[in-house]
KOLGUFI-399931 format. One record per residue (C-alpha): residue in three letters; x, z, y. Coordinates in steps of 0.2 Angstrom, whole numbers, plus 5000, padded with zeros to 4 digits. Example, Ala and Ser with C-alpha at 12.3 -4.5 7.8 and 13.67 -1.06 7.14 Angstrom:
BEGIN
ALA506250394978/SER506850364995/
# end
This chain:
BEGIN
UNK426453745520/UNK425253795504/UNK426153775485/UNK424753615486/UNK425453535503/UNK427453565494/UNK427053475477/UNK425853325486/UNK427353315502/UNK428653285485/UNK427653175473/UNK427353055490/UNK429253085494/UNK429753045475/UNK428452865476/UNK429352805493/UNK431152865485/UNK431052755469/UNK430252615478/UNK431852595489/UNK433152635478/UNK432452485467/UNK432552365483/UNK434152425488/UNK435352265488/UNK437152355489/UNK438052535484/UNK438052565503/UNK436252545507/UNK436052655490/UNK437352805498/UNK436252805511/UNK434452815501/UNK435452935491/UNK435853065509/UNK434153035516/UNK432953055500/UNK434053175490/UNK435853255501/UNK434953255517/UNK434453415526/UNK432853325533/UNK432253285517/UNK430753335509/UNK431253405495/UNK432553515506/UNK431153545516/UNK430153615502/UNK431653695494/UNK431853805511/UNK429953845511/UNK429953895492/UNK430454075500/UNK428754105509/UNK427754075497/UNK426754195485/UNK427954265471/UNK426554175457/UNK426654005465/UNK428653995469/UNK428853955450/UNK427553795453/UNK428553755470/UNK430353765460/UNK429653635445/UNK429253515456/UNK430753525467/UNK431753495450/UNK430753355445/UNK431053275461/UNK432853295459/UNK432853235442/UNK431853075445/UNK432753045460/UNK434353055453/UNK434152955436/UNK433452815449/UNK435152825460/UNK436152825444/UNK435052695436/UNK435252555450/UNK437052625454/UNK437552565436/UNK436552395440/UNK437352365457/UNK439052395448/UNK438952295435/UNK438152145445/UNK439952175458/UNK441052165440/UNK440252005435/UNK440451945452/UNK442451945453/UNK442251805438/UNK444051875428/UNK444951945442/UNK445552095444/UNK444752215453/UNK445752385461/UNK444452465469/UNK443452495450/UNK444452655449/UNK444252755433/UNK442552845425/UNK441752915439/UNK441353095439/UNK439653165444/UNK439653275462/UNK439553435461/UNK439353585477/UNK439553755480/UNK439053895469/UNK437554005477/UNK438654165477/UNK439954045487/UNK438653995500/UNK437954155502/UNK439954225504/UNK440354085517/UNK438654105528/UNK439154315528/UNK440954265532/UNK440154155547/UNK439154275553/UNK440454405553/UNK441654305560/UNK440354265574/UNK440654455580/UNK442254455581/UNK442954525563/UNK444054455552/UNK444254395533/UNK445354505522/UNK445854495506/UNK446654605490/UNK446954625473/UNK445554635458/UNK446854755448/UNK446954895459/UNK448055065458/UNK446955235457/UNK447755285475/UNK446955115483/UNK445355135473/UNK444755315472/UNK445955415480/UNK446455355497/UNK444255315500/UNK444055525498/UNK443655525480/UNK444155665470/UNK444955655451/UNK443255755445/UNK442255645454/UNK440655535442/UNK441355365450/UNK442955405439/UNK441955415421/UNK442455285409/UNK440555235408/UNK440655155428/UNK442655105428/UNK443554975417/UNK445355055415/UNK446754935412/UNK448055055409/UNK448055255410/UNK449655355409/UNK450155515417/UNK451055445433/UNK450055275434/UNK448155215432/UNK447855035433/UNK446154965434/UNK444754845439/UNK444354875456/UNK442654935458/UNK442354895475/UNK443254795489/UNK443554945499/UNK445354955495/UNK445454785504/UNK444954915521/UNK446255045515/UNK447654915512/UNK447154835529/UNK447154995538/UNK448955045530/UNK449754885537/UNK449054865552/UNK448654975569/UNK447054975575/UNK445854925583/UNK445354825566/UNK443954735563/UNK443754645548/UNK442654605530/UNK443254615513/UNK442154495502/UNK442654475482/UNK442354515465/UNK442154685458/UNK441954745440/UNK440854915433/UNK440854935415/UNK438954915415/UNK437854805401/UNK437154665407/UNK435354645410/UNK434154575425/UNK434854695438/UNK436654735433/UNK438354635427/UNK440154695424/UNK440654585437/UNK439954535454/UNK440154515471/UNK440254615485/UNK440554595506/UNK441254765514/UNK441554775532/UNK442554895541/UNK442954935559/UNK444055065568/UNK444155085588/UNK444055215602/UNK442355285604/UNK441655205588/UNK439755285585/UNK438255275574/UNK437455175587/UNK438855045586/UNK438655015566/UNK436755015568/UNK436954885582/UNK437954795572/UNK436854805554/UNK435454735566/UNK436354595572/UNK436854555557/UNK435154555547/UNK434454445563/UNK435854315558/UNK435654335539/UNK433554315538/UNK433454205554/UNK431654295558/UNK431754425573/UNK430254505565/UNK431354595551/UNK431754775553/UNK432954875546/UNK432555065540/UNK434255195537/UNK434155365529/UNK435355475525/UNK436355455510/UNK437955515504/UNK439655435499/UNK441355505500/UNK442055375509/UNK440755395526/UNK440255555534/UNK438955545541/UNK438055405528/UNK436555305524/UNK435655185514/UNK435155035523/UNK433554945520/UNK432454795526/UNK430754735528/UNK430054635514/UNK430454475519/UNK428954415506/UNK427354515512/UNK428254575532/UNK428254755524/UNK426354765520/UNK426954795501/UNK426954655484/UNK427854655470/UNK429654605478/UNK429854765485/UNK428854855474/UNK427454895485/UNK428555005497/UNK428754865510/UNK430854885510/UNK432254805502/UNK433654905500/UNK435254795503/UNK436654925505/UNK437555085510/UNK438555135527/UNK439155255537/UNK440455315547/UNK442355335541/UNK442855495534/UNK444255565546/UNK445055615528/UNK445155435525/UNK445855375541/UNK447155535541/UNK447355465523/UNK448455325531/UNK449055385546/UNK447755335559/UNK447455485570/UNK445655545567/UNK445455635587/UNK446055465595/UNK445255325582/UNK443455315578/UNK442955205562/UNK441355135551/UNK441155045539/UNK439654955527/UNK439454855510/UNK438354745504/UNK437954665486/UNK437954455486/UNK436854445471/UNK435754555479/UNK435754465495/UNK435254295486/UNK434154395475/UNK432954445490/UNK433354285500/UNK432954165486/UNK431454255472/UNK432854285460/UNK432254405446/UNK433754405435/UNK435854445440/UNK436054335425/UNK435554175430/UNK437054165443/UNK438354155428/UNK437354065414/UNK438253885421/UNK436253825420/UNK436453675430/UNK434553665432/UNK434653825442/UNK436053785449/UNK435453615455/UNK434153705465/UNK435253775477/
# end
């Protein structure tokens, strides 16, 4: 499907939509027009919506117009003969009381993109057999940087990445900076084998621009067992991404990197999901998408909390949610996910 084929497919949609909704003789027969022209997965404009990725970054912004003004015409039709229809219902009860009227009705909202994003990971994840964890955003120093192999001297300490809440001599409290403490909190309480993924908030004491925010959101996933190996968390990255982009033509590139959490670590990285690798502007002209870091567990760590390195194996990865709905969508700017524009947030 061209950008042509999307905006002809929604202005031929938009004509038969606005001709039924005017016909429709009841609020039931106007639900339904509502799930099949506007709520429903088969409809064009979701149709269009889901094709938006594939096409060329300079015509996404024509595809996205036309899918708002479908939305927007559509909509103020519904709302338009709903008002009609219940106000026709009201003069019909000739003075008597009527308890189904109910109070000012409120318009219908969904989930946040970062939300959906979060739940589809979560599924995925949960599809191989980890589970969901969870922790505090105001985190202790031990949980944050010290139990994860990072020393006080360390850059990830300096007052430019990490928002302090309180410092004294015995006790530094602080914003978490990652969800990683969710995997040492986990790893403290219980034995393993473990197998699970810490999604939530994290804050960095960065400026907000088009690529960074204080606070956003991050998916971490950890795993210890006997006989754990690189191949494992590589088998799993690739499973994952599979599941993620829904296209078996998508590869996935690692290269060493270092963190202190991991030894032996690397950056992971995908094919451009907008040119298939051949190079645009997406991925500046490299052909890969970076989405994240991993590696395997640090014995350090795991002796850390009193697993046994010789016996217990471990890896673990991260990944941003932005980012991820950045690549997935043809989102250039971080800030758009927390400007509470419902016209972008209609979109998705």
């Amino acid at each position: 499907m061209t950008v042509d084929d999307a905006v002809a497919r929604l202005d031929g949609a938009r004509t038969d939509a606005l001709a039924a909704i005017g016909n429709a003789s009841g609020l039931d027969e106007l639900d339904a027009l509502e799930r099949e022209h506007l709520k429903g997965r088969g409809s064009a404009v979701s149709e269009v919506n889901e094709q938006i990725k594939s096409f060329a970054p300079e015509d996404r912004p024509r595809a996205g117009q036309a899918v708002g003004a479908y939305r927007a015409a559509v909509g103020e039709a519904l709302t338009a003969r709903r008002a009609e229809l219940e106000a026709a219902a009201a003069a019909d009860t000739r003075g008597r009381l009527d308890l189904t009227l109910g109070t000012h009705g409120r318009g219908r909202g969904h989930m946040h993109l970062i939300t959906q994003i979060r739940r589809e990971l979560e599924d995925i994840f949960l599809g191989l057999g980890y589970r969901v964890a969870e922790g505090p955003e105001v985190e202790d120093d031990w949980h944050n940087f010290e139990a994860l192999n990072i020393p006080p001297a360390h850059p990830a300490r300096s007052m430019q990445d990490t928002i302090y809440v309180a410092l004294g001599a015995d006790e530094q409290t602080l914003l978490r900076t990652h969800t990683s403490p969710v995997q040492i909190r986990t790893m403290e309480t219980q034995p393993p084998p473990i197998y699970v993924v810490a999604p939530g908030r994290v804050y960095r004491n960065e400026t907000l621009d088009a690529r960074h925010s204080p606070a956003f959101h991050q998916l971490e996933g950890l795993a210890v067992d006997r006989g754990l190996t690189m191949a494992d968390l590589f088998g799993t990255i690739e499973a994952f991404v599979r599941r993620l982009f829904d296209d078996e033509s998508v590869r996935t590139r690692f290269r060493s990197d270092f963190f202190p959490y991991t030894e032996p670590s690397a950056e992971l990285a995908v094919s451009c999901v907008f040119c298939g690798g051949s190079g645009c502007r997406v991925c500046s002209h490299t052909g890969w998408i970076e989405l994240g870091g991993c590696g395997m567990v640090d014995p350090n760590v795991l002796q850390g909390v009193g697993i046994d390195p010789e016996e217990w194996q471990g890896f673990a990865f991260g990944f941003g949610l932005e980012r991820i709905a950045m690549i997935r969508y043809g989102i250039d700017e971080i800030r758009t996910f927390f400007d509470n524009d419902v016209r972008f947030l209609e979109q998705y």
